[in-house]
N, C-alpha and C positions, 0 to 999 in steps of 0.2 A: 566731589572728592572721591573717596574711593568706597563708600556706599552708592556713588549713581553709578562707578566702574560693575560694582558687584551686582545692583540691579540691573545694568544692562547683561552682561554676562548670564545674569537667570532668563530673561525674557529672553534673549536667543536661543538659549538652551528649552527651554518649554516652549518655542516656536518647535525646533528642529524634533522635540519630543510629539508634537502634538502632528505634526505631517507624518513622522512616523506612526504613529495610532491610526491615521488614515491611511496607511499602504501609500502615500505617496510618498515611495522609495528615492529615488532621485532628487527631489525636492528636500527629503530630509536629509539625506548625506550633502550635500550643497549646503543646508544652515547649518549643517554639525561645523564643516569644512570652513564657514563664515566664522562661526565662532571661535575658530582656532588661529585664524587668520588677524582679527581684529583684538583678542585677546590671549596672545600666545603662552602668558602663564599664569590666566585666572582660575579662579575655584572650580571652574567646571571645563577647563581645556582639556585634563587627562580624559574623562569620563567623552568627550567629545570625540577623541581622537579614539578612543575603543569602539565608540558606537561607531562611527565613520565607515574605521574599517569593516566591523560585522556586516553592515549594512551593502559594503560593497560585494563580500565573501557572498552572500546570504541573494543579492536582487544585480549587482552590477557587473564587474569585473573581479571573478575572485582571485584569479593571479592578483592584481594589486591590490584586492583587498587584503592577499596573507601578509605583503609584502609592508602596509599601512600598518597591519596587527602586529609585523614586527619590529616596526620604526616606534610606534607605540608603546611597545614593552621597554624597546631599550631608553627610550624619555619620560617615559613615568611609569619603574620597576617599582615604587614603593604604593600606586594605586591600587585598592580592594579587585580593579578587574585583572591585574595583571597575573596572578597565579593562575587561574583557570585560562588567559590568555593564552600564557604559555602553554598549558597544557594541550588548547587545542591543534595551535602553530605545530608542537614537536608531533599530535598526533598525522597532522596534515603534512608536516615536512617526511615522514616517516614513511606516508601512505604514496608522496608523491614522487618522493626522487631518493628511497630506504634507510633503511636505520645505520649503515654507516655514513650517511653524508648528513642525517640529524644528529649521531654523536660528533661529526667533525663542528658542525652549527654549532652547539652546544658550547664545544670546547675551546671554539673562537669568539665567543661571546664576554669578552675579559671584561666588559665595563658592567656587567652585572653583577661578577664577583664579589664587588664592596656593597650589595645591596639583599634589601631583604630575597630577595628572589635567590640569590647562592645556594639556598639547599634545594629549592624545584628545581634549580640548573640539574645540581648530580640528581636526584630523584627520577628528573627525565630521562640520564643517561639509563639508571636501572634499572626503570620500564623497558627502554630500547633494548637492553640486553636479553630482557625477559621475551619479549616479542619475539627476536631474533633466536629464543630457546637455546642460550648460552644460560643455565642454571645458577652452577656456579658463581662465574663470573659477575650477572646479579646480585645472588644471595650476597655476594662480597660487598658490591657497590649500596644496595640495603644499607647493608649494616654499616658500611662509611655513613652513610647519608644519618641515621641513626645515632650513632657515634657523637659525629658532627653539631649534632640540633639536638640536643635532650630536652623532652619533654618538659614542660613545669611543674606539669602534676605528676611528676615522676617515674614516666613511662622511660623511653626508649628515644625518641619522636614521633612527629606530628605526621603521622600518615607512612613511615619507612621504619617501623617496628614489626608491622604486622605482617606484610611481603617476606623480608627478611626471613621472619618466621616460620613462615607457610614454605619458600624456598628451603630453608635449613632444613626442617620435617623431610622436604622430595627431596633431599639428598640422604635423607639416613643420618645427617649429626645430630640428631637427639631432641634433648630439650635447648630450645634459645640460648639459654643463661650460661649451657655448657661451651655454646659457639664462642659467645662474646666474653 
């Protein structure tokens, strides 16, 4: 039943973990790729399809490996790898082909909208801004992003309170709280 679905799903997964511990690169992306194949939405396919790709990025083809990493985010947005996922993609989409064809990325990305990733979406855009040393224009996008995602513990948000901030100061508006 679906305790021997889910022990098989581990055992391929600590195959494909264990050939990666050995540096046999190819050999591990091939059992990640197995285990995604023969279990297309088991407990360990998200985490499979991220390794995959890195591993391709990282020892194979990283044209498809970014391209895995992006197919990856957009089929399991709600995975622990996917925020830093994305952060690498926009930083690689940015370095590779620049920061307006990573905000058009970005912006054409609609099926992430409904998902946890929605605020790394805009948060990426404000890096990009930032990069591209459009101040402003960021500090703006910050503080949507901020806005947008208020903290629990009663900050701002999770990570685009503090840019925000640090942009508002290099522009001369003051203190934060007078921006917002």
């Amino acid at each position: 039943g679906a305790q021997r679905l889910k022990d098989r799903d581990e055992a391929l997964f600590m195959r494909a973990r264990m050939l990666e511990r050995a540096e046999r690169w190819t050999e591990a992306k091939a059992a990640y790729v197995d285990l995604i194949r023969v279990s297309p939405d088991g407990p360990r396919t998200a985490r499979a399809a991220y390794d995959a790709a890195t591993l391709d990025i990282e020892y194979g083809d990283a044209e498809r490996g970014w391209e895995a990493l992006r197919q990856a985010i957009s089929r399991y947005p709600d995975h622990g790898s996917a925020r830093r996922a994305l952060e690498l993609w926009s930083e690689h989409t940015a370095g590779s082909k620049g920061e307006p064809a990573l905000r058009a990325s970005l912006e054409g990305w609609t099926d992430l909208r409904s998902t946890e990733l929605r605020h790394r979406l805009r948060y990426e855009r404000a890096r990009s801004l930032e990069r591209e040393g459009d101040v402003a224009a960021a500090a703006a996008a910050y503080l949507e992003t901020a806005r947008l995602r208020p903290d629990p513990r009663g900050g701002l948000a999770g990570g685009a309170d503090w840019p925000a901030a640090r942009l508002a100061r290099a522009l001369g508006d003051g203190p934060l709280d007078v921006v917002l």
